[in-house]
C-alpha positions as CSV (number, residue, x, y, z in Angstrom):
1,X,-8.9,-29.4,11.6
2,X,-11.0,-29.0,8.7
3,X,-12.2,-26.4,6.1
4,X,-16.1,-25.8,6.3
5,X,-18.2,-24.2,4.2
6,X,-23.0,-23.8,4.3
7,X,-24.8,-21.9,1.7
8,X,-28.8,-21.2,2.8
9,X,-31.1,-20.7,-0.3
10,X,-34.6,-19.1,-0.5
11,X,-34.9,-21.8,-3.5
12,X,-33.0,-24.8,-4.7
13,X,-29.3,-25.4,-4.4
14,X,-26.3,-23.4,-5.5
15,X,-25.0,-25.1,-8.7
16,X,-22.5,-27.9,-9.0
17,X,-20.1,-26.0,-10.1
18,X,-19.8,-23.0,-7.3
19,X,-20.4,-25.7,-4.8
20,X,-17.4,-27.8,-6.0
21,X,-15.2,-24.7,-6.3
22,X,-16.1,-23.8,-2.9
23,X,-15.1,-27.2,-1.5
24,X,-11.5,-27.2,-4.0
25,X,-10.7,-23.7,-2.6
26,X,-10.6,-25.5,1.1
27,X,-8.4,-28.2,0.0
28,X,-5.4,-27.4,1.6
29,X,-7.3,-27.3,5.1
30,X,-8.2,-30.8,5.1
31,X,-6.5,-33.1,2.5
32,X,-7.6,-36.3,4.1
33,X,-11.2,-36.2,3.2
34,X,-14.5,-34.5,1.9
35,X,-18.4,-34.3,2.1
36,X,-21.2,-33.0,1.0
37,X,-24.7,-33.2,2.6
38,X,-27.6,-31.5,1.3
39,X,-31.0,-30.6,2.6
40,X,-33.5,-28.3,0.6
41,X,-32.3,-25.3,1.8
42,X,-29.2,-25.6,2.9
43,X,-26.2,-27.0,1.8
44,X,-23.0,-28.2,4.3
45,X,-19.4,-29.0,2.6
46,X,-16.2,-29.7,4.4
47,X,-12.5,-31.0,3.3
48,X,-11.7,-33.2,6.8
49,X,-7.9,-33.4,8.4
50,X,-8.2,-36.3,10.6
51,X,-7.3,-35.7,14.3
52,X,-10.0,-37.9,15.7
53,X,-11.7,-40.8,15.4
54,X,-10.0,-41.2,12.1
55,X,-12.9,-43.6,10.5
56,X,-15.9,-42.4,12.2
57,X,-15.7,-38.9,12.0
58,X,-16.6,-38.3,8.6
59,X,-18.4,-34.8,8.2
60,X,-20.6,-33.2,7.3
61,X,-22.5,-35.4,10.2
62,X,-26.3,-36.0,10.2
63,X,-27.7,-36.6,14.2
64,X,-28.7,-40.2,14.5
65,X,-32.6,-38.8,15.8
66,X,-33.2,-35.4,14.7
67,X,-33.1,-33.9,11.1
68,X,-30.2,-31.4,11.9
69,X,-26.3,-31.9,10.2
70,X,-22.9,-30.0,11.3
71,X,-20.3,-28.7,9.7
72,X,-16.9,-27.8,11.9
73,X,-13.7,-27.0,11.9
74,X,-11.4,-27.0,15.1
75,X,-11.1,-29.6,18.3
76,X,-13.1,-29.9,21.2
77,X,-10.7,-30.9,24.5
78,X,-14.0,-31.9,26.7
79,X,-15.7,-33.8,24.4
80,X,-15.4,-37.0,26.3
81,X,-16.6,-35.5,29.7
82,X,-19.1,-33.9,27.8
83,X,-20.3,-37.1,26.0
84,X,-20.7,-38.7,28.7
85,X,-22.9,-36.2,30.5
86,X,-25.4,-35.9,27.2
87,X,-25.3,-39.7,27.5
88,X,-26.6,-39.7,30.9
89,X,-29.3,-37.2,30.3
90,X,-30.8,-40.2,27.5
91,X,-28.5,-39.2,24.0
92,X,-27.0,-42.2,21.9
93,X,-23.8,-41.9,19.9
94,X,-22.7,-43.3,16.7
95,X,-19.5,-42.5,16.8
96,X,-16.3,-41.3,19.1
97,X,-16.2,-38.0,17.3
98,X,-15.7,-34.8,19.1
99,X,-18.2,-33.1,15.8
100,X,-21.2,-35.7,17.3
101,X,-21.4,-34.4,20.5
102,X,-21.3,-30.9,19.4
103,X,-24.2,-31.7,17.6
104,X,-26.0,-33.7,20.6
105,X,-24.8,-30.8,22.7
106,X,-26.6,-28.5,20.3
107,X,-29.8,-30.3,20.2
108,X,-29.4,-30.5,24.5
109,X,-28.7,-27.3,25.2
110,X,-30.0,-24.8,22.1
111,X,-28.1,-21.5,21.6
112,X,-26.2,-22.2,25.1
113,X,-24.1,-25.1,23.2
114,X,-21.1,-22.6,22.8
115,X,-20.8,-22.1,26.4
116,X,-20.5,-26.0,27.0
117,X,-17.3,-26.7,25.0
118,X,-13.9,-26.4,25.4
119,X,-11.6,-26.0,22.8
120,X,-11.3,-24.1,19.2
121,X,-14.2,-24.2,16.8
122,X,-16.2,-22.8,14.3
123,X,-19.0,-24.4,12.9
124,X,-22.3,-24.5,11.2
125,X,-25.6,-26.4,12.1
126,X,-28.6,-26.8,10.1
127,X,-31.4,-27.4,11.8
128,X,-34.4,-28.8,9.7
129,X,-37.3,-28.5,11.8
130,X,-36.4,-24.8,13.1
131,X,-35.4,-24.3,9.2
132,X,-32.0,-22.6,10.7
133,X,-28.4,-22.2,10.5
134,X,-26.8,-21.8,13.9
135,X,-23.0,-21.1,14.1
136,X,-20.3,-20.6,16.5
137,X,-16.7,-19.7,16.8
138,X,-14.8,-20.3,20.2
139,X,-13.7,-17.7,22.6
140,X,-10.6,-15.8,21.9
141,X,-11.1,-16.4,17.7
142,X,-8.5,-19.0,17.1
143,X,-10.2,-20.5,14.3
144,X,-12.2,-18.1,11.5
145,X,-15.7,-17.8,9.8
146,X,-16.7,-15.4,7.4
147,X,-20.1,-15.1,5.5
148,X,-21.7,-12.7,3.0
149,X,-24.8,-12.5,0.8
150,X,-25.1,-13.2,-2.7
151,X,-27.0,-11.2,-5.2
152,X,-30.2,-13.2,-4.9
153,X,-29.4,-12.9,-0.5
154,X,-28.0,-16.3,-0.4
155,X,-26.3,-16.8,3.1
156,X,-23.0,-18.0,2.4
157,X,-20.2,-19.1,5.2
158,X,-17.0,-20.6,5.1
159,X,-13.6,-20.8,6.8
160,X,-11.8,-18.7,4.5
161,X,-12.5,-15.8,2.4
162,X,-11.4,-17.4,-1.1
163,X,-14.3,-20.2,-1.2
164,X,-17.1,-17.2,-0.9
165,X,-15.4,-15.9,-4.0
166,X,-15.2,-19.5,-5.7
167,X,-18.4,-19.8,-5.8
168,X,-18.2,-17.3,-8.3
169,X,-21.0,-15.2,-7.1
170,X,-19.9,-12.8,-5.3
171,X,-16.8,-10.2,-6.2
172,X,-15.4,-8.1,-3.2
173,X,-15.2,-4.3,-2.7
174,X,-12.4,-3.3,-1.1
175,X,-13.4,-1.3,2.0
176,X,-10.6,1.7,2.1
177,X,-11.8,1.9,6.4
178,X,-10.2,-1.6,6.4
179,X,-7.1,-0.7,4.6
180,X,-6.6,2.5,6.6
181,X,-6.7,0.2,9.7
182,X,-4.3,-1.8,7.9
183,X,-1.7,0.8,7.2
184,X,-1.9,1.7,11.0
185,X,-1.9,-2.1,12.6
186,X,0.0,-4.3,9.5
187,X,-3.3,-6.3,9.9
188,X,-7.0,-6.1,9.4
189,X,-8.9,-6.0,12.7
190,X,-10.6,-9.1,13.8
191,X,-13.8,-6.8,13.9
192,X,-14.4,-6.3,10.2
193,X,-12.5,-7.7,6.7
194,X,-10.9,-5.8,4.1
195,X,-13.8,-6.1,2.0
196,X,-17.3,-3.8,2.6
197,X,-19.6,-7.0,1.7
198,X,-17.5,-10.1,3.4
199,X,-18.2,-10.4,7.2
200,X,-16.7,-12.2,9.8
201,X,-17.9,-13.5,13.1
202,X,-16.5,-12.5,16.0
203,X,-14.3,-14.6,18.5
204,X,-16.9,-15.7,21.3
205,X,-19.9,-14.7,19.3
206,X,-22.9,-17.1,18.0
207,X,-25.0,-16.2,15.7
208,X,-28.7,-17.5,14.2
209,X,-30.1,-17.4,10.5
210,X,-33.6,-18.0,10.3
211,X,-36.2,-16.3,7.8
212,X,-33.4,-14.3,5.7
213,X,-32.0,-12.7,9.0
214,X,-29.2,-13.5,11.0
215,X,-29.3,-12.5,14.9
216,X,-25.6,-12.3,16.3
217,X,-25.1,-12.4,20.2
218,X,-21.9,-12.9,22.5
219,X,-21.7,-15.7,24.6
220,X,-18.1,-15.1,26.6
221,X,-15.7,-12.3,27.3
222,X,-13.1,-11.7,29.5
223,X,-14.6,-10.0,32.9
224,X,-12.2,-8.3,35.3
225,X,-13.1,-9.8,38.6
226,X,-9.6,-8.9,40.8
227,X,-8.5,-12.3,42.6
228,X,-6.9,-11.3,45.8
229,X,-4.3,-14.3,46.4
230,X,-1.1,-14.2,47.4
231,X,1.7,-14.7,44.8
232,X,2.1,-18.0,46.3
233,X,-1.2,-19.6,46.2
234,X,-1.8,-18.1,42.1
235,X,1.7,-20.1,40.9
236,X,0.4,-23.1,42.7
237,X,-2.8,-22.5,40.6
238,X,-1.3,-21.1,37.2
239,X,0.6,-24.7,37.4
240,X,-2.1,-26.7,38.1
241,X,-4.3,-25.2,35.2
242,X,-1.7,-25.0,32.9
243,X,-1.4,-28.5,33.2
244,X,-4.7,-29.7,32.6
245,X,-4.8,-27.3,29.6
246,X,-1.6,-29.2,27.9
247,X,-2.8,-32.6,29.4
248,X,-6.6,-31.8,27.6
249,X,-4.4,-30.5,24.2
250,X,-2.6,-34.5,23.9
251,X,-5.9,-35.9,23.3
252,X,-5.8,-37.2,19.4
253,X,-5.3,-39.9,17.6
254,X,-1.9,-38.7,15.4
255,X,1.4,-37.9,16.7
256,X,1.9,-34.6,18.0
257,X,5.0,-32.4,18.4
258,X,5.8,-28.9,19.5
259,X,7.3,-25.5,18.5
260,X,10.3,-25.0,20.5
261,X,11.8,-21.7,19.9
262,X,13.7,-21.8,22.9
263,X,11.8,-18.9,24.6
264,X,9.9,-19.1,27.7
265,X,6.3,-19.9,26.5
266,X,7.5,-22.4,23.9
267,X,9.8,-24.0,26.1
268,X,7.0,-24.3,29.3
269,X,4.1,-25.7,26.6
270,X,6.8,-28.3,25.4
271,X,8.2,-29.7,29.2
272,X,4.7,-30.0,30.6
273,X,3.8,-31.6,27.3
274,X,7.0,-33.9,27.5
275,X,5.9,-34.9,30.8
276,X,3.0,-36.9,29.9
277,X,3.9,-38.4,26.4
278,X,5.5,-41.4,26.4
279,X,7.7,-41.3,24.2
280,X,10.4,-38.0,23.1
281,X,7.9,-35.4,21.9
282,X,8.9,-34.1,18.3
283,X,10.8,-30.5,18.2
284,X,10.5,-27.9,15.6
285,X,12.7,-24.1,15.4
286,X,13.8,-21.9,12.9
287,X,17.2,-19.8,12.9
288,X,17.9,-16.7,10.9
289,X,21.6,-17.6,10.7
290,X,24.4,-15.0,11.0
291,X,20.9,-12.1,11.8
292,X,19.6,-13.7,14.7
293,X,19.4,-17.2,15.9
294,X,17.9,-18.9,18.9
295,X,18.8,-22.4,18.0
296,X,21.1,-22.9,20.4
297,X,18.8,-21.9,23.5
298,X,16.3,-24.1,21.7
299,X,18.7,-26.8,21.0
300,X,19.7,-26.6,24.9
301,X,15.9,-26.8,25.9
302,X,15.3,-29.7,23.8
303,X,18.1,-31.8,25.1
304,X,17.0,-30.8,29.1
305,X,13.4,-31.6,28.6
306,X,14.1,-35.0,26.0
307,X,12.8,-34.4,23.4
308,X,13.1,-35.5,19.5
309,X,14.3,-32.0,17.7
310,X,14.5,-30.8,14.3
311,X,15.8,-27.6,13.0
312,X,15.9,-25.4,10.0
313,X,17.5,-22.4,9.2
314,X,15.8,-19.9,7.0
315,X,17.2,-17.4,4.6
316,X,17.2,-13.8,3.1
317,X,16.6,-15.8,-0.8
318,X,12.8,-16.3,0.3
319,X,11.2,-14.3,-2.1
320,X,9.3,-16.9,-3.8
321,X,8.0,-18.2,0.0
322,X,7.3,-14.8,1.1
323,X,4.8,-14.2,-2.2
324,X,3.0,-17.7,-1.8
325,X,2.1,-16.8,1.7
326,X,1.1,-13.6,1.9
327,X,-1.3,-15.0,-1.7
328,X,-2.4,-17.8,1.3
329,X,-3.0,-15.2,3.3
330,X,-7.1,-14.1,3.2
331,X,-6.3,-10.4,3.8
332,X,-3.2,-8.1,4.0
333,X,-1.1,-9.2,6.7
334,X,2.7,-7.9,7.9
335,X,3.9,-9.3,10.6
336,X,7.7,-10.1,9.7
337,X,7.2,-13.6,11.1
338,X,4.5,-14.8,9.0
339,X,6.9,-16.2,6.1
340,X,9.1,-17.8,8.3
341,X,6.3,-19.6,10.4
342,X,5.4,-20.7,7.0
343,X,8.5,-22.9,6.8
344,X,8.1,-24.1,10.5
345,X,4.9,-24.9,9.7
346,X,5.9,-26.9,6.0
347,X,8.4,-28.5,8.1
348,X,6.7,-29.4,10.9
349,X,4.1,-30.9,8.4
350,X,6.3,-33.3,7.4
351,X,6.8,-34.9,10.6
352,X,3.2,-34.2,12.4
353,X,0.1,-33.7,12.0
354,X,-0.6,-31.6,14.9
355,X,1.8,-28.9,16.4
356,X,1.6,-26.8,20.3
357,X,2.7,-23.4,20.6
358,X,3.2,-21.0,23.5
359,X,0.7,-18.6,21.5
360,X,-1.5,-16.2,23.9
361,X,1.3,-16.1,27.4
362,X,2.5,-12.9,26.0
363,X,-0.8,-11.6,26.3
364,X,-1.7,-13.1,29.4
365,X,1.4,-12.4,31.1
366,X,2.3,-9.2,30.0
367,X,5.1,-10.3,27.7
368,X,5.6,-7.5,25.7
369,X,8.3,-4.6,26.2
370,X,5.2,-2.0,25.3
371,X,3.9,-2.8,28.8
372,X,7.1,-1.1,30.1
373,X,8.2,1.5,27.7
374,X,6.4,4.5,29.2
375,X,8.0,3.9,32.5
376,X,11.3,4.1,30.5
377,X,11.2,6.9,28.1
378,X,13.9,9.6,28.3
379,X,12.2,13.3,29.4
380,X,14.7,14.4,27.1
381,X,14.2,12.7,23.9
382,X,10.2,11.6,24.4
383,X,8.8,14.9,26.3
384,X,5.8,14.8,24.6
385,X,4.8,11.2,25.2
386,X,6.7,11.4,28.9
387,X,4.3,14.5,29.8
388,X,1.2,14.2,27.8
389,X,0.1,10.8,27.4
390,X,-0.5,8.1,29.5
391,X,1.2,4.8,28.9
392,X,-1.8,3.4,26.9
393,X,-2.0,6.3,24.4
394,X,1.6,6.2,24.1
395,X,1.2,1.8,23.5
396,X,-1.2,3.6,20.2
397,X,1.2,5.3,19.5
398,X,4.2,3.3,19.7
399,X,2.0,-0.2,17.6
400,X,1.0,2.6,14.6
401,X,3.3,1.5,11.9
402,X,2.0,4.9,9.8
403,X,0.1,7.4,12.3
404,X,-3.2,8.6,11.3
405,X,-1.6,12.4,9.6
406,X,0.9,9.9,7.8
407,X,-2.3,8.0,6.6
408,X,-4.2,11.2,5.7
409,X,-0.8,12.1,3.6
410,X,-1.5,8.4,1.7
411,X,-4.6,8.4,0.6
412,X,-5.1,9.6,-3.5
413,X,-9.0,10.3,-2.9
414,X,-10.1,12.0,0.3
415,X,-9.7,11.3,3.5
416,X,-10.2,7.2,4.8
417,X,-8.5,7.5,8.2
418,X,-10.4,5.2,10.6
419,X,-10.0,4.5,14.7
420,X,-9.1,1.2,15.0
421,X,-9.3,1.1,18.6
422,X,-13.0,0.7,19.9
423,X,-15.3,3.2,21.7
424,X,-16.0,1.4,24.6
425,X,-12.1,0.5,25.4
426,X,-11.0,4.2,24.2
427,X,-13.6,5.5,26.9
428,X,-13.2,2.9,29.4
429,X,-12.6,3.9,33.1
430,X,-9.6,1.2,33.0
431,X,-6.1,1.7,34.3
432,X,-3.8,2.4,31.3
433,X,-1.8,-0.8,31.2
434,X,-5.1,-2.8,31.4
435,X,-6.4,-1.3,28.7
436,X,-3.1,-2.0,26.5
437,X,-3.8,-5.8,27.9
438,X,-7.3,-6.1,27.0
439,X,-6.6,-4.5,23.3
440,X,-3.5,-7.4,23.1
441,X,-5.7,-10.1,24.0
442,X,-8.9,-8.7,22.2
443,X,-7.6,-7.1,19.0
444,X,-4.0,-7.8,18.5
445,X,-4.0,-11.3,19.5
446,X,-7.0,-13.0,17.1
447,X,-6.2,-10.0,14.4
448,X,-2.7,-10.7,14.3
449,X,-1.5,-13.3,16.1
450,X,-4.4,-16.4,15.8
451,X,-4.9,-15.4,11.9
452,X,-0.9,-16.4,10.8
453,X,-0.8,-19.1,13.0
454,X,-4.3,-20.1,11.6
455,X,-3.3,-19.8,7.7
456,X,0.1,-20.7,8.3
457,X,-0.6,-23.9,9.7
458,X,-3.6,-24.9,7.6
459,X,-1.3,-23.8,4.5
460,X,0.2,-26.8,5.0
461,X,-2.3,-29.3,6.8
462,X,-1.2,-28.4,10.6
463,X,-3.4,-28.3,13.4
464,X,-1.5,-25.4,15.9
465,X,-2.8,-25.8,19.5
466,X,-2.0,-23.2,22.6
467,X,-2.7,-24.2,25.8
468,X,-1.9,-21.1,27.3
469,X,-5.4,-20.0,25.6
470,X,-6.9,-22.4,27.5
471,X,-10.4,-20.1,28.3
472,X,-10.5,-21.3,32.6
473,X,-6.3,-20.5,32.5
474,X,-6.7,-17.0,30.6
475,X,-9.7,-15.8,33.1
476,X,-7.9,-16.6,36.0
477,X,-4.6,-15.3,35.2
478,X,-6.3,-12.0,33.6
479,X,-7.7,-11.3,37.2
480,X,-4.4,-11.4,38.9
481,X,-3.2,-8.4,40.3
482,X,-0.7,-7.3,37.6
483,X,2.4,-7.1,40.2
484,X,2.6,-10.8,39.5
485,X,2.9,-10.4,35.7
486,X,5.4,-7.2,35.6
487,X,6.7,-4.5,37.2
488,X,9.5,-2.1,37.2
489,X,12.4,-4.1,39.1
490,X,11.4,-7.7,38.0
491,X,10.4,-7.3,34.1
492,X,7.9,-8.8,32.5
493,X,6.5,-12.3,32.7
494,X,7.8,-12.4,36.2
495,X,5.7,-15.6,37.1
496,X,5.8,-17.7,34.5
497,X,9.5,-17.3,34.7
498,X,9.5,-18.4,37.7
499,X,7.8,-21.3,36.5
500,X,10.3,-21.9,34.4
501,X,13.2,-21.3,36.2
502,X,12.0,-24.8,37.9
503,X,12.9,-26.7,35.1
504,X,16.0,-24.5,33.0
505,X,18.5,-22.2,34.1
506,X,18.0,-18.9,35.6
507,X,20.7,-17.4,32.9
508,X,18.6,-19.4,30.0
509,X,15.1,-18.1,31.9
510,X,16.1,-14.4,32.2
511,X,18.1,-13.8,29.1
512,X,16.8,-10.5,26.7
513,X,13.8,-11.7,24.5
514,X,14.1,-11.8,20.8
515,X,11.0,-12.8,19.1
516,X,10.1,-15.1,16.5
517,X,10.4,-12.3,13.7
518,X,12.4,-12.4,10.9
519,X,15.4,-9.4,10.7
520,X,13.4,-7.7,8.1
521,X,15.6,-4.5,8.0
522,X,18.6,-6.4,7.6
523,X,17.3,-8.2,4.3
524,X,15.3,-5.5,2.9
525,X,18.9,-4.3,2.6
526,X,20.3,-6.9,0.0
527,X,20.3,-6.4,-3.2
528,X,17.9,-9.3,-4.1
529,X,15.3,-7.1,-1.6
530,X,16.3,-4.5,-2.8
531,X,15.6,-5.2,-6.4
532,X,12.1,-7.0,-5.6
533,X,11.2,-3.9,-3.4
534,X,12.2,-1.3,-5.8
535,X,10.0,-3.7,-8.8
536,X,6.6,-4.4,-7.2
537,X,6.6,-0.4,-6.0
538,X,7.3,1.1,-8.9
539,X,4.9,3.0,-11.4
540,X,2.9,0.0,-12.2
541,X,1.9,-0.4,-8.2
542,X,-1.6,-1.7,-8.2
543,X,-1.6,0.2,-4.7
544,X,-1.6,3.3,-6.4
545,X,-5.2,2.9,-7.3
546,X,-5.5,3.9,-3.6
547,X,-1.7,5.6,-2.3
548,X,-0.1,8.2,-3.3
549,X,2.7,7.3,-6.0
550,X,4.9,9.9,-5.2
551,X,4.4,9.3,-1.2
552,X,5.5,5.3,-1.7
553,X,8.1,6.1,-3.6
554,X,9.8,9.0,-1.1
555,X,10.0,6.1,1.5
556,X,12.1,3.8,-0.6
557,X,14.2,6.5,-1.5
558,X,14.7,7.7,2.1
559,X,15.4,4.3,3.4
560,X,17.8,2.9,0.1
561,X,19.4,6.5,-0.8
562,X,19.3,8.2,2.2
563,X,19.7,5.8,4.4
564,X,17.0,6.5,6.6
565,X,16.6,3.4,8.5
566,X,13.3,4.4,10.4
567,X,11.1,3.7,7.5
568,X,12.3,0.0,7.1
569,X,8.9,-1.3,8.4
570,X,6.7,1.3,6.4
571,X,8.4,0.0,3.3
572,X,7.7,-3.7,4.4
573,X,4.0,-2.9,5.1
574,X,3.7,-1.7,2.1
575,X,5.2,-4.1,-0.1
576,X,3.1,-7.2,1.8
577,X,0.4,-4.8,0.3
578,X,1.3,-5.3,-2.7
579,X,2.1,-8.6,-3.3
580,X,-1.4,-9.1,-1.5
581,X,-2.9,-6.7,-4.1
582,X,-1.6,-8.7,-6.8
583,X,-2.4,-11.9,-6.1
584,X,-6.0,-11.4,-5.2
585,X,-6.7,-8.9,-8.1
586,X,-9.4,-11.7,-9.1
587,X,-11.6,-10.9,-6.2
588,X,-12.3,-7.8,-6.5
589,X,-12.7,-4.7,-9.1
C-alpha cells in the first residue's frame, strides 16, 4: 500500500520544492520507502509500504524494454498467474513485484490492462513513446485518485487530496453542491469532491491524458444477469468463491491479522482465513464499555476459530482522536465509526502490517435493516411513507440525515440543494429493493464505507483487505435471486448465516446486529461533549460562512435544553463539519 502521486507539464518540471511537499504530505501512506523518477514531461513520486517483494519492489518502476514507468498504490491478488501468462507470450521480469507486471500487463494489453487484474489499485503510467499518462483505479473504488489542473494546466494526480494542495499551486473552492450532498449523506459522493476544481476518478473507470486532454471511460460495472440456481447449488458456490477470495488476500510477505468484531462478516473473513494460515491468525476488536460492547461475542469467536486476539476498549474522553481524524480525513466525513476505527486501526498497526475486514457482505447480502423497514412500518405512525412511497424512496428518505427543505432552511445565500442520487438509478425500471442495493454498493459503499476504511488504515500504515469485495464473488452473489439474501420470515443475510452457522452457534449467528458505530448520542450527552459541541458551534463557527447561525444553534438547544433526542445525529454532522472546516482552512478561501 503506497501513496502515489504524477504531475504532466507542457514544459519543464514542477519545482523541488512542490514536488517534495507533495511526496511529505503522503508520508503517512508509505513510511517504509520513497522515489522519484522523472522524464521530461512527466514526473512519478511515491512513499512505498512494503507488502511485496520487500527489496525488489521499489517504485516508481521503469519497464526493463520500453520507456514507460508506474506509479501504484494497492495489491494485485493475480499477479503471479498473470506473470506467468505475459511470460509466456515473450515478457522478461526483473523483479517478483505485483507493480512489474502491471506495467508488462499494460504494455500487453493497452487500455484493456484494468480488466486483467484482480485486486485494489490505483495507479499512474507514463508512457514515453505515446507521451501519455494512463491511470486506473479498481472496480468497486477501494483505493482513491484525485487530480486537478494548475494555473498554467498542469495535470496533477495523487492519492489524497492534501498533496495537490502541497504543491502549493493550487487552492480549493469549496463546491456548496458537494456540501449540500454532505448535509444529506454525512459524506461526499464518490462521484464528485467537496471542492469545484479537485476531481476524482471513479471506481472501475480508466482514464487517458494525452495532448492536454484527458479521455475517461469505464471498464466494469455490476450487470444484473438473474442466475437461476437453487439455494443449494449458490451456497455450495458462495463457499467456494469466498474461499479463493480469502485464500488470493494471504498472499504477502508480512504478517497479517484480522478485524474480528464478532459479527457475521468479520467472524466468516477471519475462520476461512484461519484455515489456511499456519499459525493463530492475529485478532483485533474494539468495545464501547458500559454503551455497547461486542467483545465478548468477539472474544468467543476468537477462541472457536484459534486465533491470537487483542482487544481495546474505547472511550467517551476521545476528543483529541476524534479532531486528528476527521483533520486526516480528505473531505467531511460522519459516520460515528470513523474515530473508533481509527484506534482499531493504530492498534492493529502495532501488531501488523496488513489487516482483513468483512467490508462489502452488507452490501452484497442485503445486511442492512433499511432493506426491511418498509415492510415494517406502522400504517399508523408512518402513513405517508406506508401509502405513498415505495420502499426505495422511503430507503432516501430514511439515509437523509437533513432532508432537502431542512437543507433549503440551512443555507445563508440562496438555494444549494442538490440530488445526490443519480438520473439513471432515480429513473431506472428496477425493482425497489434493487435499486436501494445497487445505490449501497455503488454510492454508499466506496463514498462511505471504502473512504474510512481507506484513510483510517493508511492514517496509520495499514493495508485493509475485504475479500467479500472480491469482483467474480460480488457478481455472482448480486445476481442471485434476492430470496436467498432476505426476506420477511428469515431476515437479512439469510445465507451467509447459514454459512456461518457451520462453524458458531445458531444463538451467536442469529443474535440482533449492532454495528461497529460508536453510541454517539449517549456521549454527545456528557459534559466534556457537551462543552466541545457547545465551543466549536458557537458564534465564531467557520460553518457560518455557509449555515445559518441561528438554524445551528436551535438544534443544540433542542437536543441539550429540550431534550429533543432526534436531532442527536444532525448535531454530530454538523460538528464533524466543523472540526473538518477548521483544520483544512489552509486549502481553500
Amino acid at each position: 500500500m503506497c501513496g502515489i502521486y504524477s504531475v504532466v507539464t507542457k514544459k519543464g518540471h514542477l519545482e523541488e520544492k512542490s514536488l517534495d511537499a507533495m511526496l511529505a504530505s503522503l508520508s503517512r501512506r508509505g513510511p517504509d520507502d520513497q522515489g522519484v523518477l522523472k522524464f521530461p514531461h512527466c514526473t512519478l513520486g511515491q512513499t512505498r509500504l512494503s507488502i511485496i517483494d520487500l527489496s525488489g519492489g521499489h517504485q516508481p518502476m521503469r519497464d526493463n524494454k520500453r520507456n514507460t514507468a508506474i506509479t501504484f498504490n494497492g495489491e494485485i491478488y493475480n499477479y503471479r498467474e498473470l506473470k506467468k501468462e505475459l511470460e509466456s507470450k515473450g515478457h522478461h521480469f526483473s523483479t517478483n513485484s505485483d507493480t512489474e507486471v502491471i506495467l508488462k500487463t499494460y504494455i500487453e494489453y493497452g487500455n484493456d490492462c484494468p480488466k486483467h487484474l484482480d485486486g485494489m489499485f490505483a495507479f499512474a503510467i507514463w508512457d514515453e513513446e505515446k507521451q501519455s499518462l494512463f491511470m486506473a483505479r479498481d472496480r468497486f473504488g477501494k483505493k482513491p485518485l484525485y487530480y486537478a489542473y494548475d494555473a498554467e494546466r498542469n495535470l496533477m494526480l495523487a492519492s489524497e487530496i492534501k498533496a495537490l494542495f502541497a504543491s502549493g499551486r493550487l487552492q480549493g473552492e469549496i463546491d456548496p453542491e458537494a456540501l449540500d450532498n454532505y448535509l444529506a449523506l454525512m459524506y461526499i459522493p464518490p462521484t464528485r469532491t467537496i471542492y469545484k476544481n479537485v476531481f476524482t476518478l471513479l471506481p472501475a473507470e480508466y482514464a487517458v491524458y494525452r495532448d492536454g486532454t484527458l479521455t475517461k471511460n469505464k471498464y466494469w460495472q455490476l450487470e444484473y444477469k438473474p442466475i437461476h440456481i437453487s439455494y443449494a447449488g449458490a451456497k455450495e458456490e458462495i463457499r467456494r468463491l469466498f474461499t479463493e477470495a480469502v485464500k488470493k488476500r494471504l498472499v504477502a510477505d508480512v504478517e497479517i491479522g484480522s478485524f474480528l468484531s464478532g459479527g457475521v462478516d468479520s467472524t466468516l473473513v477471519t475462520a476461512y482465513a484461519q484455515k489456511f494460515t499456519d499459525r493463530p491468525l492475529k485478532t483485533f476488536s474494539l468495545g464501547y464499555g458500559d454503551y455497547r460492547n461486542e467483545l465478548p461475542y468477539a472474544e468467543e469467536a476468537a477462541k472457536k476459530i484459534g486465533t491470537d486476539h487483542y482487544t481495546l476498549q474505547a472511550s467517551e474522553d476521545l476528543l483529541e482522536v476524534l479532531k486528528e481524524s476527521i483533520a486526516y480525513f480528505d473531505e467531511p466525513h460522519a459516520d460515528s465509526s470513523d474515530f473508533p476505527q481509527s484506534l482499531l486501526s493504530k492498534f492493529a498497526a502495532s501488531k501488523v502490517k496488513v489487516a482483513l475486514s468483512g467490508d462489502g457482505a452488507d452490501e452484497l447480502f442485503m445486511g442492512y435493516g433499511w432493506y426491511q423497514k418498509h415492510w415494517h412500518l406502522s400504517l399508523r405512525k408512518h402513513p405517508v411513507e406506508k401509502l405513498f412511497l415505495n420502499p426505495f424512496q422511503g430507503y432516501l428518505r430514511h439515509i437523509s440525515i437533513f432532508n432537502e427543505s431542512e437543507r433549503k432552511r440551512l443555507w445563508n445565500d440562496g438555494n444549494h440543494t442538490e440530488a445526490f442520487v443519480s438520473s439513471k438509478l432515480a429513473g431506472s425500471r428496477l425493482d425497489p429493493i434493487a435499486k436501494i442495493n445497487l445505490f449501497d454498493l455503488t454510492t454508499y459503499l466506496p463514498g462511505q464505507l471504502l473512504s474510512k476504511i481507506d484513510r483510517m488504515g493508511m492514517m496509520y500504515g495499514l493495508e485493509v483487505r475485504s475479500p467479500f469485495l472480491d469482483h467474480q464473488l460480488a457478481e455472482f452473489v448480486y445476481n442471485l435471486p434476492i430470496e436467498f439474501k432476505m426476506n420477511r420470515n428469515h431476515g437479512n443475510k439469510i445465507i451467509l448465516k447459514d454459512i456461518l452457522s457451520e462453524i458458531m452457534p445458531k444463538e451467536f449467528v442469529y443474535r440482533r446486529k449492532q454495528g461497529f458505530g460508536a453510541p454517539v448520542k449517549e456521549w454527545l450527552k456528557t459534559e466534556p461533549m457537551r462543552s466541545f459541541a457547545q465551543s466549536h458551534l458557537g458564534d465564531n463557527a467557520v460553518i457560518f460562512i455557509y449555515l445559518k447561525k441561528e438554524k445551528v444553534q436551535k438544534l443544540l438547544f433542542s437536543f441539550y435544553t429540550d431534550n429533543d433526542e432526534s436531532v442527536y445525529y444532525k448535531i454530530w454532522v454538523l460538528l464533524c463539519l466543523e472540526l473538518w472546516f477548521q483544520s483544512h482552512r489552509q486549502y481553500h478561501a
